[in-house]
N, C-alpha and C positions, 0 to 999 in steps of 0.2 A: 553485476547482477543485482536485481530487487526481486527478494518475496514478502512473502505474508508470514509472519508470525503469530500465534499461530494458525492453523489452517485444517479444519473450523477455529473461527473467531470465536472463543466464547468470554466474556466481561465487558470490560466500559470502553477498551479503545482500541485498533488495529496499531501493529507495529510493523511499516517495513522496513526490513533490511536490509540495505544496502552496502554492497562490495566490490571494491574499485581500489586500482592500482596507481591511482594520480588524482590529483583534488580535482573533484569535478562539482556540478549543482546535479540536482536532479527532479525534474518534474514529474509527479504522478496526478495522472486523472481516474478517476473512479467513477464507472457506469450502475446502474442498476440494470435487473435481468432486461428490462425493456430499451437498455442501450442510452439512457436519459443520462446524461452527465450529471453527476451527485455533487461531487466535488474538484479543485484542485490542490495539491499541497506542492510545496518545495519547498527545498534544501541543500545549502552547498556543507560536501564535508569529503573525508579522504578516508581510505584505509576501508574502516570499519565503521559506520553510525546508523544509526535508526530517526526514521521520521514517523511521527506518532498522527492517530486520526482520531480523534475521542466521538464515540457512540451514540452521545445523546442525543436523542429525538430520531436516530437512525432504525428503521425498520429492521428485522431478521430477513434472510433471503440471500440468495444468487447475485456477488457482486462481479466487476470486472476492472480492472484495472491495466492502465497502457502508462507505458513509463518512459520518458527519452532522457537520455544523460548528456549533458551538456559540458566539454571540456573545456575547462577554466582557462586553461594556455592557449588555445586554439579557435576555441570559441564553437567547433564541431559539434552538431546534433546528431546524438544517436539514437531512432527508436527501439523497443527494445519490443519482444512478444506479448502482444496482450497475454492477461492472466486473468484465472476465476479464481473467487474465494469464495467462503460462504460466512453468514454471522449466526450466529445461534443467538438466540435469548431466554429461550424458556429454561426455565426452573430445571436445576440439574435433580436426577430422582437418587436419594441417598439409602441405603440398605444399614439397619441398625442392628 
């Protein structure tokens, strides 16, 4: 499985994370609301790992992200459910 940590986004970088019972890679694409492909990232790992996205110059808004997992022994593509997240940026309001 891959999500979003956390979810709203709010600081400098997204974390997904990723959980898998056999080393595998994993490629993530990330849309904006209007479906334009932002980014890609990968990363091969096993178990337990996180792949990080750092924020700068990235707008706040409605993202989407499609994830396929690729088995290291097999060499098998999995796609997995696209996903929504959201990023926050404005100034959190602190009560004193």
């Amino acid at each position: 499985s891959v999500t979003v940590l956390p979810n709203p986004v709010r600081g400098r970088k997204v974390t997904f994370r990723v959980q898998t019972d056999r080393p595998i890679k994993v490629r993530v694409r990330v849309y904006d609301r209007f479906l334009d492909k932002v980014i890609d990232l990968e990363k091969e790992g096993d178990k337990l790992f996180d792949l990080l996205w750092t924020l700068k110059q990235v707008p706040e808004g409605i993202y989407y992200f499609q994830a396929q997992v690729i088995d290291q022994a097999t060499e098998a593509v999995t796609p997995l459910a696209p996903q929504k997240f959201l990023i926050l940026k404005g100034s959190s309001s602190r009560t004193r």
